[in-house]
C-alpha positions as CSV (number, residue, x, y, z in Angstrom):
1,X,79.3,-197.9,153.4
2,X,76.2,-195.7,154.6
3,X,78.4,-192.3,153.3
4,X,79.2,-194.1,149.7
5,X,75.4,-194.8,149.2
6,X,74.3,-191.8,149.8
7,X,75.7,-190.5,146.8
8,X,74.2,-193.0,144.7
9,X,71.1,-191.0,144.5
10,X,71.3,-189.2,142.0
11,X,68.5,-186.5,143.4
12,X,70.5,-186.6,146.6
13,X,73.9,-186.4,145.7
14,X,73.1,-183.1,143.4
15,X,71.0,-181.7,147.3
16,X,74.3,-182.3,148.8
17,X,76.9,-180.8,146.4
18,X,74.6,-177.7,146.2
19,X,74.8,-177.7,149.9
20,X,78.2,-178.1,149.9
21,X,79.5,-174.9,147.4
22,X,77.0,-172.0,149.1
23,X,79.1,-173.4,152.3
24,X,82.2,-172.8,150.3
25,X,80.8,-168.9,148.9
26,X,79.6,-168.4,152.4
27,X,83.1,-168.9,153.8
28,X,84.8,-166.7,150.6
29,X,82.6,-164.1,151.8
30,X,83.9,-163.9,155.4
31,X,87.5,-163.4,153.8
32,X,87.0,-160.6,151.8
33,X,87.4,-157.4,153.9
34,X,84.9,-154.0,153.2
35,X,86.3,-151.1,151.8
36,X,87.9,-148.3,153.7
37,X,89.0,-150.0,156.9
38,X,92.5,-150.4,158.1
39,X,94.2,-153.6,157.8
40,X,96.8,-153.4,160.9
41,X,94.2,-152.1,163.3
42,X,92.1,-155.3,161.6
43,X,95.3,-157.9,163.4
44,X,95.4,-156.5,166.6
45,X,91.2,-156.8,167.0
46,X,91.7,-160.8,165.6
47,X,94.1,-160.6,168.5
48,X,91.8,-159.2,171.1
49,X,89.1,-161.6,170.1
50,X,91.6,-164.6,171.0
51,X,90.7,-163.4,174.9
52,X,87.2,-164.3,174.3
53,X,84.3,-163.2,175.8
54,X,81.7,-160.5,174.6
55,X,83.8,-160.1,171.4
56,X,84.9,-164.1,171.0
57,X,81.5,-165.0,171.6
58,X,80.2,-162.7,168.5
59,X,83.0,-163.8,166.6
60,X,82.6,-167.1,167.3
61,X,79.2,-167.2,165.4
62,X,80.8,-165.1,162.4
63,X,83.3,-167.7,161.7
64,X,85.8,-164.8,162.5
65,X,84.6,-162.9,159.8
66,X,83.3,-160.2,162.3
67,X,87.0,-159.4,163.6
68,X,88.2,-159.0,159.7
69,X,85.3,-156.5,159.3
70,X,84.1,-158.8,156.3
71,X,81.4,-158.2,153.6
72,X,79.8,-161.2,155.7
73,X,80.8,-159.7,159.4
74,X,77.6,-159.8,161.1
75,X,76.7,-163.2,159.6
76,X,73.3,-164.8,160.3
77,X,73.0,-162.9,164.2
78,X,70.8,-160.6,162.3
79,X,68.5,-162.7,161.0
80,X,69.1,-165.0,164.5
81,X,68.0,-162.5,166.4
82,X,65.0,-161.3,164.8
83,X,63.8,-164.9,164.8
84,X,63.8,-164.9,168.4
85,X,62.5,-161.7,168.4
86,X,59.4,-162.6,166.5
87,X,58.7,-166.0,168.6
88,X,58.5,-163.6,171.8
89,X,56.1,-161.0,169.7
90,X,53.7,-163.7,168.5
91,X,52.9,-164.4,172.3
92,X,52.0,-160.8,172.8
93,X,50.7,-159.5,169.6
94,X,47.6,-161.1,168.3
95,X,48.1,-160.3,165.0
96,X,51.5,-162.5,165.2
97,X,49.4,-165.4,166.7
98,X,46.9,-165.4,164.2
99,X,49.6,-165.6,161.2
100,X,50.9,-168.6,162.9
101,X,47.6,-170.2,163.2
102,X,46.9,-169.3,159.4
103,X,49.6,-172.5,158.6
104,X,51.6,-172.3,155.5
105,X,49.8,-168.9,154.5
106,X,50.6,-167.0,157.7
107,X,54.3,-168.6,157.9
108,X,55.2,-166.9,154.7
109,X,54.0,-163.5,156.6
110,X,56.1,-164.3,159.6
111,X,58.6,-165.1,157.3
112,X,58.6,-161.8,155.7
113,X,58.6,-159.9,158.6
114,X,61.9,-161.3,159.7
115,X,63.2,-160.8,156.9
116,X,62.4,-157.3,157.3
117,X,63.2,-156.7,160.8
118,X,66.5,-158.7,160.0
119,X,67.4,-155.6,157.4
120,X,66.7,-153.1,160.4
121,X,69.1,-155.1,163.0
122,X,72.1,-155.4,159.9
123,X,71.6,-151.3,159.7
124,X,71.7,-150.9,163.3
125,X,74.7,-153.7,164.5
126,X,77.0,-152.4,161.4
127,X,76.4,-148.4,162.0
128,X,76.9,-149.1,165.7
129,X,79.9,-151.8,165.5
130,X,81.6,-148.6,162.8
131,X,81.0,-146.2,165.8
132,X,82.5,-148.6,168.3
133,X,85.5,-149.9,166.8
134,X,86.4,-146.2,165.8
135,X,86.6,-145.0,169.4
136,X,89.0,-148.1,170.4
137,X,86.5,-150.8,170.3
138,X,85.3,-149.7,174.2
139,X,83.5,-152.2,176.4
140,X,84.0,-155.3,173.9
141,X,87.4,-155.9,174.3
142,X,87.2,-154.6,178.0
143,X,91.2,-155.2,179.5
144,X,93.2,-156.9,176.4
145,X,95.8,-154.2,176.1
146,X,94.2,-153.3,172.7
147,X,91.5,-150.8,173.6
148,X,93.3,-148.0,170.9
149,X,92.1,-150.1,167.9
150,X,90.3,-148.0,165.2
151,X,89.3,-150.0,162.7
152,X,88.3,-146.6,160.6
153,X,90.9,-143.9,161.0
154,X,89.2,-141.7,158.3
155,X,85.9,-141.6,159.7
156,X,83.9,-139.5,157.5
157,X,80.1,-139.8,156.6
158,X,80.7,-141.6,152.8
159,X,83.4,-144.4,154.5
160,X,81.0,-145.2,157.4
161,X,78.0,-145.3,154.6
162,X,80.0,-147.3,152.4
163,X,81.0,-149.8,155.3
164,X,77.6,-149.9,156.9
165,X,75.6,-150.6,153.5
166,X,78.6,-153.7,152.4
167,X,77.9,-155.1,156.0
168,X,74.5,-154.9,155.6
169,X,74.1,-156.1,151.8
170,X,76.3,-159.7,153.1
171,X,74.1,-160.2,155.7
172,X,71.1,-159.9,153.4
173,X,72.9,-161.7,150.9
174,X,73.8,-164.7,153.4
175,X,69.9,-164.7,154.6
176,X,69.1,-165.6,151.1
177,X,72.1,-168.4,150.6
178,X,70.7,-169.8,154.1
179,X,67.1,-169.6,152.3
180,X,68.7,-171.5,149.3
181,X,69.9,-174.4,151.2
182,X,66.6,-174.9,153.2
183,X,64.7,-174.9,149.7
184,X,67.1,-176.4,147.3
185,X,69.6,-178.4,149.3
186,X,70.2,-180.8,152.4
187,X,69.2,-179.4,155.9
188,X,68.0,-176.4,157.7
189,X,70.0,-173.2,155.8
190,X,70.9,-170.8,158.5
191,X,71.8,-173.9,161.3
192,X,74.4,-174.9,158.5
193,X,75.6,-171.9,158.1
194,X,76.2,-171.3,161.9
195,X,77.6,-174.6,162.3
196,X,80.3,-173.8,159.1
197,X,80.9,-170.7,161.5
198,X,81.7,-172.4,164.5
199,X,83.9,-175.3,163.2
200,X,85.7,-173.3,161.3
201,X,87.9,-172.0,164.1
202,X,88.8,-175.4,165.4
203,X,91.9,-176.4,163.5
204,X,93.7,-173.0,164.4
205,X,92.6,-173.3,167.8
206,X,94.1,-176.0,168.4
207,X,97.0,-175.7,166.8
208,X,97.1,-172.6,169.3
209,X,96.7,-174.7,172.4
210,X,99.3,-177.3,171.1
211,X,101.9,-174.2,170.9
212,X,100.8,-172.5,173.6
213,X,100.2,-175.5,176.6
214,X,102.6,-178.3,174.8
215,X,101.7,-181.8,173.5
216,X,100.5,-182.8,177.4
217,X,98.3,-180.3,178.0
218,X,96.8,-180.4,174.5
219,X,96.2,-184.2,174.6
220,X,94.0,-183.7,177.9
221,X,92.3,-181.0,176.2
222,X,91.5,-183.7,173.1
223,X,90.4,-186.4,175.7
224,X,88.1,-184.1,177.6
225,X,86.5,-182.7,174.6
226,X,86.0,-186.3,173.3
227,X,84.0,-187.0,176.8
228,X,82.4,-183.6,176.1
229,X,80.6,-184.9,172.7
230,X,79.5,-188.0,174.0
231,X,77.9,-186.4,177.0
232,X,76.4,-184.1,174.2
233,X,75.2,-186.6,172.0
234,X,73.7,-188.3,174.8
235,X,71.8,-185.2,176.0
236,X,70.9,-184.3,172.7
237,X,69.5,-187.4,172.2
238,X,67.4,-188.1,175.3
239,X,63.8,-187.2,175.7
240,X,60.8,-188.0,177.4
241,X,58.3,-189.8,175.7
242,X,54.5,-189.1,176.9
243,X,51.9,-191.5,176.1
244,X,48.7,-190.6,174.7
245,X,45.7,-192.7,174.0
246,X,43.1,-192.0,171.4
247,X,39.7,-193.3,172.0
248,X,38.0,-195.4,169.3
249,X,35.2,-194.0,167.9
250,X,32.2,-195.0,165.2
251,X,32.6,-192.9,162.1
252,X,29.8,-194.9,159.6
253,X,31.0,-198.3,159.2
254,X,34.3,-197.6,159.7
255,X,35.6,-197.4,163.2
256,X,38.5,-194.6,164.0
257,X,41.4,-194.0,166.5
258,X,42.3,-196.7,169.2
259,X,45.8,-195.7,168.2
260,X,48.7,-194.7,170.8
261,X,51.7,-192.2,170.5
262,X,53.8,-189.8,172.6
263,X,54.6,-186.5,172.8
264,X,58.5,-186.3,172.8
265,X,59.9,-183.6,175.1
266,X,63.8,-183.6,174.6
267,X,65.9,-182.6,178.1
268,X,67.6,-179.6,175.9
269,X,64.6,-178.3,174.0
270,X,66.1,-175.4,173.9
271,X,68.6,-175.9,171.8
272,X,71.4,-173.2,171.8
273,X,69.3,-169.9,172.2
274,X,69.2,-169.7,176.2
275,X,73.3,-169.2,175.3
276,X,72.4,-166.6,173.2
277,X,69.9,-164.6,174.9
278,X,72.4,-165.1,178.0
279,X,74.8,-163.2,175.8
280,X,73.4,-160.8,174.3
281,X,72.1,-159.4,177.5
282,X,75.6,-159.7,178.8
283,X,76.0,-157.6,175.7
284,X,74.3,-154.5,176.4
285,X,75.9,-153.1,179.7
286,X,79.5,-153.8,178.0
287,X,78.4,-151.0,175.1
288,X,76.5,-148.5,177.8
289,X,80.2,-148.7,179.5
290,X,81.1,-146.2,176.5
291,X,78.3,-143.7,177.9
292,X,78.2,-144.2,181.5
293,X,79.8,-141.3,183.0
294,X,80.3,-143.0,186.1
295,X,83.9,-144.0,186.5
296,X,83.2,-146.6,189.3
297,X,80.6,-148.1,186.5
298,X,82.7,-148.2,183.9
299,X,85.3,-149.5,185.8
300,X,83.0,-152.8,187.3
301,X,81.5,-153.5,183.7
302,X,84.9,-154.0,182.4
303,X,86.6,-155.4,185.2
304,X,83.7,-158.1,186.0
305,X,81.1,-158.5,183.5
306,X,83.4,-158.3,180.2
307,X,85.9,-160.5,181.7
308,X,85.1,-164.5,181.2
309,X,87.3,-165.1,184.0
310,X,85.9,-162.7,186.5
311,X,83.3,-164.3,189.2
312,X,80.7,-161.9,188.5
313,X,81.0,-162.7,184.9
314,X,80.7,-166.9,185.4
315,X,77.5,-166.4,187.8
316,X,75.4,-164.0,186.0
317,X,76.0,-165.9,182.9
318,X,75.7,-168.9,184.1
319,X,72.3,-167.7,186.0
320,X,70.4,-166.3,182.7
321,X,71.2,-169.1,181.1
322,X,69.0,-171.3,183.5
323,X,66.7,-168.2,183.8
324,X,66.2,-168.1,179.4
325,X,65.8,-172.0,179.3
326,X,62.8,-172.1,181.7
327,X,61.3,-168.7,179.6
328,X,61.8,-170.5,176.2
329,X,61.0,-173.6,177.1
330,X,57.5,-171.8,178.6
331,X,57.2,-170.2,175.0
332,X,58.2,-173.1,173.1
333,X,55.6,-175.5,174.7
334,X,52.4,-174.3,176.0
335,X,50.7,-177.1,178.6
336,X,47.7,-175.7,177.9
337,X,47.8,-175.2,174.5
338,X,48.8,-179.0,174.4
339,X,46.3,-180.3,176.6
340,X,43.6,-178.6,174.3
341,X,44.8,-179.8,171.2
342,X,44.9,-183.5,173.1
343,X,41.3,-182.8,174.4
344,X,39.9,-181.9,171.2
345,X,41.4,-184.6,169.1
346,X,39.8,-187.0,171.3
347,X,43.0,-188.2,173.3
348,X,44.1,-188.7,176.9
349,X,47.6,-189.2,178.9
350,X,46.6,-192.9,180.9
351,X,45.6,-192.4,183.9
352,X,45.1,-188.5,183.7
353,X,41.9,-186.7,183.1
354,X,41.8,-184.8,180.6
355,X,41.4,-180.9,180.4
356,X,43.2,-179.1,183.5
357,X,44.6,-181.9,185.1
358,X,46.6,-183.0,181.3
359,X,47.9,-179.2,181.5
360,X,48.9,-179.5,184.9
361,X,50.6,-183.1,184.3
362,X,52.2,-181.5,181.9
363,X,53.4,-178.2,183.3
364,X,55.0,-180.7,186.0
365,X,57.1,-182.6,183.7
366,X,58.2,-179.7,181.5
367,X,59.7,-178.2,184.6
368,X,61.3,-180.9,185.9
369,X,62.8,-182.1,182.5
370,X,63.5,-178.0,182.1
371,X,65.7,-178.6,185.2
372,X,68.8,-180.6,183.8
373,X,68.8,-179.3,180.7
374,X,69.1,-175.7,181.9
375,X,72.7,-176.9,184.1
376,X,73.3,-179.0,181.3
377,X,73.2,-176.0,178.9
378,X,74.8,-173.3,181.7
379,X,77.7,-175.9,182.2
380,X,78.7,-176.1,178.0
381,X,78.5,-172.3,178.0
382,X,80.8,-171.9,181.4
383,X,83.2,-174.4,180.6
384,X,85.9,-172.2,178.5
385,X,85.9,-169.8,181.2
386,X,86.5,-172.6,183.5
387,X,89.2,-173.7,181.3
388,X,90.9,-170.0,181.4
389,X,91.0,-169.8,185.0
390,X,92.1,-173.3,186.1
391,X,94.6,-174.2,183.2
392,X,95.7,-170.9,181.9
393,X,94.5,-171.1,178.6
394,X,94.1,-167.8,176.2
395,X,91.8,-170.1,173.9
396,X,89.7,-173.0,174.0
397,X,88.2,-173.4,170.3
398,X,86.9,-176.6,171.2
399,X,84.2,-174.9,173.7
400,X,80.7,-176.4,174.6
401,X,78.7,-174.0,173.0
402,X,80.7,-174.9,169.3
403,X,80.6,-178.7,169.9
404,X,76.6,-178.3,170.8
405,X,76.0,-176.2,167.7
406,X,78.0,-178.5,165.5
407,X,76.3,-181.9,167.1
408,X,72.9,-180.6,167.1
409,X,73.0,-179.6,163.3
410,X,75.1,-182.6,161.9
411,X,72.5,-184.9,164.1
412,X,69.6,-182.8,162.2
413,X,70.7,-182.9,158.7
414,X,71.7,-186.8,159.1
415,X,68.3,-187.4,160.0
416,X,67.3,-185.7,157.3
417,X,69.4,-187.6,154.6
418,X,68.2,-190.7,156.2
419,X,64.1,-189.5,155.8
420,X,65.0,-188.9,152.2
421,X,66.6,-191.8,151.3
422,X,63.9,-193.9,153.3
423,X,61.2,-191.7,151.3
424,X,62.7,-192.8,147.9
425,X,62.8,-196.8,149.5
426,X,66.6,-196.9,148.9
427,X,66.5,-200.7,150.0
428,X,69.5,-202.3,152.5
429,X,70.4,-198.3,153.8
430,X,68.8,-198.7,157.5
431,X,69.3,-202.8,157.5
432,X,72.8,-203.3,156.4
């Protein structure tokens, strides 16, 4: 009943259809190939992805548009990455900080600026993923049997320009449909678009496991992933609420604050970007494997730290992803900062002063919440490659990392619909 009325705003339903067909262009877009590439090489790297790691983790996010060397290849990690990028800058940079203080003024510089430094990353990524996949694709697809693919066999300076420019023109073009759907649909743009990435994949994945481990094998698969989302939604969901007390004061004749609220600190603040940074750091030694003129080196990077089945691979990953979630976290939410902004208001946490001791209160319960949501988040990353070394599985489409993405965004936009629909008093939706 809830789904049916929410199409009976008219306002609403329009937000959602709109929301619904840039999905449907975004995906069109990953389809259609670039110009100049060759279309057999193209097969045997969709293959090589199938083995996951480095390059099934940077597919993954491209809804395997990255592997077909689409006009929409490189997908939102552009625009991803400079975000992140930008939230470590405005620590360091003063200028940065002072936009951000500067509210909705300042956000529309920060917002430029990514945009911008999202135009650079697009240049770079395409011109260096053209250079790669020409010399066989070295150090991403590590020991698949496929390291002769050249996805560019006439590599001269117009085809590369004409391949680096299309890949760069989609992702600028997919920045701006992610910027529609934030402004004139239903959720947050570029999360949508990442989670139409990641689901995407699911149906042929599984149908891959069913052929591939039989009914049996693919029915524990199903249960397991079902246990998966709950303990997902669960996590997701849970937070710690901290109490804070405003004192009453004498404004006139009117008497102000007395009121009490919480600060909610959710056990995975940190959403899906400790995975990411986790990655892309695991990123950079598999492309300096191409320069290295060490054998020995070359030979360890691909053997151990390309490999999601190697040992080295599961513990280094598995380490910077607890490592990332403490820095973010540390970024994200400043004890300090907080305490301040509690001091100055004219609030208190009961039975803390306020001032130091309210920073140090909360430094302690950030790092102990930090704590479980870090192995929580290191577990979800780790647990395809645990399912490729125990059950001898080539795929695993229904991975942590794609079920967190996809839960995390459809609980986002649902709360969303439902702030809307409360907004407009849409009476019997939250009571029925």
């Amino acid at each position: 009943m809830k789904f049916v009325k929410r199409f009976k705003v008219p306002d609403l339903r329009n937000k959602i259809f709109f929301t619904l067909a840039i999905i449907v262009l975004y995906r069109l877009g990953a389809q259609i190939p670039v110009p100049g590439i060759d279309f057999s090489a193209v097969q045997r790297l969709e293959e090589a992805a199938k083995a996951g790691g480095v390059l099934g983790f940077l597919n993954l996010f491209s809804g395997g548009a990255l592997t077909r060397f689409a006009v929409f290849g490189l997908g939102i990690m552009p625009y991803i990455t400079a975000e992140i990028i930008l939230q470590l800058l405005v620590v360091v940079i003063p200028k940065l900080e002072e936009w951000r203080e500067q509210g909705a003024v300042g956000q529309k510089k920060l917002t430029q600026t990514a945009r911008y430094m999202t135009l650079a990353l697009a240049l770079m990524q395409s011109t260096g993923l053209a250079f790669v996949f020409h010399n066989g694709g070295q150090g991403l697809l590590g020991n698949s049997g496929l390291a002769n693919v050249d996805i560019l066999p006439n590599f001269t300076l117009p085809r590369v320009m004409l391949v680096v420019l299309s890949m760069t023109a989609g992702t600028v073009f997919v920045m701006w449909l992610g910027e529609l759907i934030t402004q004139r649909g239903i959720g947050q743009g570029m999360s949508l678009l990442i989670m139409a990435n990641v689901v995407s994949g699911m149906p042929a994945g599984g149908s891959a496991i069913l052929a591939e481990g039989g009914g049996f094998k693919f029915g524990i698969i199903i249960a397991l992933t079902l246990v998966l989302l709950v303990g997902i939604i669960f996590v997701e969901q849970g937070q710690r609420r901290i109490p804070v007390q405003f004192a009453k004061r004498v404004v006139g004749r009117r008497m102000y604050g007395g009121q009490s609220t919480y600060i909610p600190l959710k056990v995975n603040q940190a959403g899906v970007i400790p995975i990411i940074f986790a990655s892309s750091v695991l990123y950079f030694p598999s492309l300096l494997s191409n320069v290295v003129p060490w054998v020995a080196v070359r030979s360890f990077i691909n053997n151990h730290l390309v490999q999601p089945t190697s040992l080295y691979y599961i513990s280094i990953y598995g380490l910077l992803i607890i490592g990332f979630t403490y820095f973010y976290n540390a970024i994200q939410f400043d004890p300090h900062q907080q305490a301040d902004i509690i001091r100055k208001q004219g609030g208190y946490i009961p039975g803390i002063r306020p001032g130091p001791p309210t920073e140090r209160h909360l430094q302690g319960i950030l790092t102990r919440i930090t704590l479980p949501g870090s192995l929580f988040l290191a577990f979800i990353a780790l647990l395809p490659s645990l399912f490729l070394v125990t059950q001898h599985i080539n795929r695993y489409p229904f991975a942590g990392t794609t079920l967190l993405i996809a839960v995390g965004v459809a609980l986002e936009t649902m709360k969303q619909i439902d702030s809307q629909l409360t907004m407009r008093n849409y009476e019997g939706f939250l009571t029925r």
